[in-house]
NUVEX-640648 format. One record per residue: residue in one letter; x, y, z of N, C-alpha, C in turn. Coordinates in steps of 0.02 Angstrom, whole numbers, plus 50000, padded with zeros to 5 digits. Layout:
# residues N
AXYZXYZXYZ
...
END
This chain:
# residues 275
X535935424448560535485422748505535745416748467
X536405416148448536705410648418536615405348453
X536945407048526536695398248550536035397148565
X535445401548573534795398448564534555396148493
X534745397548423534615394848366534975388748356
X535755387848396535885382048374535825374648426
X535335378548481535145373348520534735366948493
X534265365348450533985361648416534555358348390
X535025359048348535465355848326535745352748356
X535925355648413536295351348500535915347448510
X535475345748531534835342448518534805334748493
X534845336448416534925330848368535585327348367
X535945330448382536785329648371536615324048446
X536215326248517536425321648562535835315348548
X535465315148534534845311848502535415304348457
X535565308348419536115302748360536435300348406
X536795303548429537215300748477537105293848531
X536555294148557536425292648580535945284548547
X535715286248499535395279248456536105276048422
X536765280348401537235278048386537425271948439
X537555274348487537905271748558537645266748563
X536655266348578536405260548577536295255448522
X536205256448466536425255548425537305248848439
X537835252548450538225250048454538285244248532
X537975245548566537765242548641537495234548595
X536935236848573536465231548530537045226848494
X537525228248468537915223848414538435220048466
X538475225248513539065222648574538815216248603
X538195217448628537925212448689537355208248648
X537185208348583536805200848539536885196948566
X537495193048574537355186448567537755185148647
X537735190848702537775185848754537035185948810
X537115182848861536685181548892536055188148926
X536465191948922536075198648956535255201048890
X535865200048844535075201548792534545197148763
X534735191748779534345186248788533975185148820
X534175188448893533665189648965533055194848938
X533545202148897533175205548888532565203848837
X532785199248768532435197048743531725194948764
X532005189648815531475185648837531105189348898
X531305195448918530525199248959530255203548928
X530495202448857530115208048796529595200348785
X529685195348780529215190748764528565190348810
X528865190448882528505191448942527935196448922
X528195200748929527735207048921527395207448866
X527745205048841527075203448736526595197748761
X526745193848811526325187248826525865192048881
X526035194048933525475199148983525095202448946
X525495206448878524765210848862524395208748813
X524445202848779524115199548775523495197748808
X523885195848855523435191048918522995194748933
X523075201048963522605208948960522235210148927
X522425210148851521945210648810521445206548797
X521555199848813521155194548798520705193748872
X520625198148923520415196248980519605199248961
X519195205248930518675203648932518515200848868
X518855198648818518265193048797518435184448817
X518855185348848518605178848905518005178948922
X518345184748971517585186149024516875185248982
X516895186148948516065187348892516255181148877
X516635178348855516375173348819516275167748868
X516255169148938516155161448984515815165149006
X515285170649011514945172649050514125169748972
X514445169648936514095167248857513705161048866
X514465155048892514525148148891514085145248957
X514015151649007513715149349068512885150849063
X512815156849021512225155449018511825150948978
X512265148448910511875145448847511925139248918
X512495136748940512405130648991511815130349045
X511685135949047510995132549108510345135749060
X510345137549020509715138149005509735129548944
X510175126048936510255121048891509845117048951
X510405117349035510135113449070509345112549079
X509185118849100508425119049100508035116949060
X508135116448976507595113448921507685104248937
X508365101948954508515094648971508045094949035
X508045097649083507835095449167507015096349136
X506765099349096506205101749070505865094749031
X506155093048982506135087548951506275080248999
X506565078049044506625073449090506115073649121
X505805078249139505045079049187504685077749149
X504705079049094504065079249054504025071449023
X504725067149017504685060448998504555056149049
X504685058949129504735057949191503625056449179
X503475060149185502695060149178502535056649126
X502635057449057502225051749019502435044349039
X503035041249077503205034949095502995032249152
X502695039149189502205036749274501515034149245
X501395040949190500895038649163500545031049125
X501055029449113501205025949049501135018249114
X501695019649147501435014449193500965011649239
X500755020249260499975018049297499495014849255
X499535014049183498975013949126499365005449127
X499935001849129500084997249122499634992249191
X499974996949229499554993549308498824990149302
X498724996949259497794994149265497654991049212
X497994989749147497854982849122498204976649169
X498494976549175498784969049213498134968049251
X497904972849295497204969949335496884968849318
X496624972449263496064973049233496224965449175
X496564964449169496854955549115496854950749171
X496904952449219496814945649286496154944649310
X495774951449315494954948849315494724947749271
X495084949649226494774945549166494934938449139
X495524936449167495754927049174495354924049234
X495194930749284495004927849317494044924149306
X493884928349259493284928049267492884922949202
X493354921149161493424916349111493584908349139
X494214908049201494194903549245493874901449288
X493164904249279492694904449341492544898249350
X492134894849389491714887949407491044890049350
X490804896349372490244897049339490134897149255
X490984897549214490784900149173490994892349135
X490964885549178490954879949127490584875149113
X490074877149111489444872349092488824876949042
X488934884149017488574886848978488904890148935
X488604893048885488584896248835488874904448842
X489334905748838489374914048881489594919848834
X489574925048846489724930248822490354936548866
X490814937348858491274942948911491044949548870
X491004953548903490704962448908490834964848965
X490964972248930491284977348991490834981949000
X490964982449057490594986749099490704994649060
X490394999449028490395005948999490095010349046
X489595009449080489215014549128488805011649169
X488905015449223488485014149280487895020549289
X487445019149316486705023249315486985029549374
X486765037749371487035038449415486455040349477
X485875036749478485505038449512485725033649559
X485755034149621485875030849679485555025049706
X484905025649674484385022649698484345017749631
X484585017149602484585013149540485205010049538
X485115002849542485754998049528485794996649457
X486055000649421486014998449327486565000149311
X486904995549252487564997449222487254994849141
X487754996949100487864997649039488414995049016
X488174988448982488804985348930488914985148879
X489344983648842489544986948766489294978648733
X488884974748751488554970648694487994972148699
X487384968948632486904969248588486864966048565
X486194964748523485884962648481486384958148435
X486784963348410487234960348352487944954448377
X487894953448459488244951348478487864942648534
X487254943548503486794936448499486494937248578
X486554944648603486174945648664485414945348663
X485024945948724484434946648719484234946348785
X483484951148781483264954848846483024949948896
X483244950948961483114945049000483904939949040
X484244939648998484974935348981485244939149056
X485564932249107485584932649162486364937049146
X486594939749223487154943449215487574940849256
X488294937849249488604935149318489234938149302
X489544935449353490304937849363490844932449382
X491374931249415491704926249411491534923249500
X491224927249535491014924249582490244923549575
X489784924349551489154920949562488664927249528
X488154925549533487474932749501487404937349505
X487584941849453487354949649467486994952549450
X486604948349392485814952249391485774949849301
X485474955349270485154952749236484804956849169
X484804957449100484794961949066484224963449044
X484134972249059483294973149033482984977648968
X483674979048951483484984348877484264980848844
X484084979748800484614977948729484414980848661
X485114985148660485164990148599485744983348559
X485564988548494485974984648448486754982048458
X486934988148503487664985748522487824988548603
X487374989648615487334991148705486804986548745
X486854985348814486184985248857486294989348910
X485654988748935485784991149023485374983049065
X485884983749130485734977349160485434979149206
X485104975249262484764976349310485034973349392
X485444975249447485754972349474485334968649514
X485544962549548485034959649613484804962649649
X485294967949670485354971149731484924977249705
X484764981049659484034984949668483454983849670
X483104988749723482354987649745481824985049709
X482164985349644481244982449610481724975849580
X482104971649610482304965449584482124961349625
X482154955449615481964951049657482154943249632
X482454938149658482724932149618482774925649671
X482364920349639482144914149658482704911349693
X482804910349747483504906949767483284900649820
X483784896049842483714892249889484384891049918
X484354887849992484744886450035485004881050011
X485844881349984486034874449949486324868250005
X486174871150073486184866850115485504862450144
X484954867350137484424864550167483834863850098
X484014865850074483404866950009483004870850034
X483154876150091482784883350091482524886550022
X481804885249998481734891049964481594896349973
X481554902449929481484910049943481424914049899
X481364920749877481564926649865481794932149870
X482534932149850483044937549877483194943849853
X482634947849877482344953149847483074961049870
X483284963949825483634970349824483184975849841
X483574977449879483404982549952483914988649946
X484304988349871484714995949866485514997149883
X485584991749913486204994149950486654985949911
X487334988349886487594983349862487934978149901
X488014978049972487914972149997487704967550047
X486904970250013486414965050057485644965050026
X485504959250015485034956549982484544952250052
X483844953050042483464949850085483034945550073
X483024939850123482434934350101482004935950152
X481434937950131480784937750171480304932150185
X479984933650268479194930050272479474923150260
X480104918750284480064911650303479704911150344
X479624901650368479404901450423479844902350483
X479814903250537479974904750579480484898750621
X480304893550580480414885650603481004884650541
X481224890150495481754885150441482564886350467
X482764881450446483404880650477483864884150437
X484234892150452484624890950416485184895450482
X485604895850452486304896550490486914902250453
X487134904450489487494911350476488194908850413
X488334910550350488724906650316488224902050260
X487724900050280487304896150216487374899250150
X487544893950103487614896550038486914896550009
X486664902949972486094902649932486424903049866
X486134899749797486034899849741485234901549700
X485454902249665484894902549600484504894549606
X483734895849627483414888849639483044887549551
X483304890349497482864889349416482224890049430
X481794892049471481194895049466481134899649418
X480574900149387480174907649328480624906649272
X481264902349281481304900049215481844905149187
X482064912849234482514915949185483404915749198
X483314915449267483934910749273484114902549302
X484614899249266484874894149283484644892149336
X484674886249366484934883349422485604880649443
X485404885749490486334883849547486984885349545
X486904893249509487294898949510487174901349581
X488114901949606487984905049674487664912149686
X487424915449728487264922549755487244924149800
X487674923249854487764924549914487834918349971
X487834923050050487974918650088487574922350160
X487304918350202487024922050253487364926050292
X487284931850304487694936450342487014936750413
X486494935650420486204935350503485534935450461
X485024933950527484414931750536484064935650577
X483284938050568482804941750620482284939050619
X481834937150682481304935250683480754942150682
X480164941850658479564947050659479674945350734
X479214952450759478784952650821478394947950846
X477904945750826477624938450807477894932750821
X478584933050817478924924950792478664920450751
X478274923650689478074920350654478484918650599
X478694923250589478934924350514479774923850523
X480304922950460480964924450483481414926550413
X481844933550440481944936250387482804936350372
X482934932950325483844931050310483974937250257
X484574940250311485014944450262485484941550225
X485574940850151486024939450141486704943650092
X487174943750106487784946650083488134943150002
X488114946649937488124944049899488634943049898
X488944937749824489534934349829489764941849779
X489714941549720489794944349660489964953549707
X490614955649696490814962149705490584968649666
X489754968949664489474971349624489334979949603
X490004982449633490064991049629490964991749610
X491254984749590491904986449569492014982349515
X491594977249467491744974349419491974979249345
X492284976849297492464980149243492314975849190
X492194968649188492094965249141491484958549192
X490994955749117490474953849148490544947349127
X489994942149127489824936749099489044935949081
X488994935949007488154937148988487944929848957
X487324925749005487204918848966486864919348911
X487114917548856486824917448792486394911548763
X486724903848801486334899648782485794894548858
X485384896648858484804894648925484494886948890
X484684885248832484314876548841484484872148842
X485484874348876485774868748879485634868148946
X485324872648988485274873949051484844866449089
END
């Protein structure tokens, strides 16, 4: 019974003992190399669990950095497309002024447009009946137009204006069926009437004689007959010839000059008595 009560005390007694000892180990071996070693894999191991501890919020925090990074990427690759398109845009819209400013130098530089009085207007609408050659330009009245006032382009006649609004008309092309315009052969002094037949490029002279000379390539113009257009504005050129059944008669197709289903800007004569 005694030595089981004073076993606890045995106990403590080897306990002391034993922190004594180390204790005294500790003061022995300070300052040479062994506890220095020991020192420094107590550092080790304070630096590993560290390192341990710090391993998932690494992990989170580059799993953080990877996503804010591609969803950043995506609003940039998002925004590049989208500047990517307004600058295609931006340039296709550049494209078509540059053309659209060269037919229009071009059509100011014309032959035709230096000996009269003229007006430039753009083309706003075209008719969409098929059978109707009519467009719509953005002058009027208030812009010293008036009904009748021939219509050209930078290559030669395109017709001719038949309703004028205050700040609009609609024109009438050569080339539809109910037109018709005084022309002659500026080689032979063929006269004629080169009546629109619908189709934008080909205009016909009917019921010559059968005996007039003309030849594939002949330039026709405006012959100033009826008084509403000029004389000797170009309008074409002979593209071939048919005789009637008969051989009486002889009928010239001709192919107009004026590109009259792709213009964007016009030429309207305003002054006819310098003509």
């Amino acid at each position: 019974m005694a030595t089981l009560f004073s076993r606890p005390k045995y106990l403590t007694l080897r306990l002391l003992t034993l922190v004594l000892i180390g204790w005294c180990l500790v003061a022995l071996f300070r300052d040479t190399g062994v506890m220095k070693r020991v020192n420094g894999w107590g550092a080790d191991v304070n630096a590993l669990s560290l390192s341990v501890v710090e391993v998932p919020k690494s992990l989170v925090q580059s799993v953080s950095n990877y996503t804010e990074s591609r969803a950043q990427m995506r609003a940039r690759i998002q925004e590049l497309e989208d500047r990517n398109l307004i600058l295609s845009a931006r340039a296709q819209r550049m494209e078509a002024l540059a053309a659209e400013n060269m037919r229009y130098r071009a059509l100011l530089n014309s032959p035709v447009a230096d000996d009269a009085t003229m007006t430039v207007a753009r083309v706003i609408a075209v008719s969409p009946d098929p059978n109707r050659h009519l467009l719509t330009i953005d002058r009027g009245e208030r812009h010293g137009i008036s009904e009748g006032a021939p219509l050209l382009n930078a290559e030669g006649v395109m017709g001719q204006l038949v309703q004028v609004g205050v700040s609009a008309s609609r024109a009438l092309l050569v080339t539809d069926s109910q037109h018709g315009l005084p022309v002659l052969n500026n080689r032979t002094g063929q006269r004629g009437i080169a009546e629109g037949v619908g189709l934008f490029n080909r205009l016909l002279v009917r019921n010559l004689a059968s005996t007039s000379e003309v030849s594939e390539g002949d330039l026709w113009v405006t012959s100033g007959l009826g008084g509403r257009f000029p004389a000797g504005y170009p309008v074409g050129l002979t593209a071939e010839t048919t005789t009637s059944a008969d051989a009486a008669y002889l009928t010239v197709s001709i192919e107009p000059l004026a590109k009259l289903d792709v213009e964007s800007h016009v030429l309207i004569l305003t002054d006819l008595e310098s003509e």
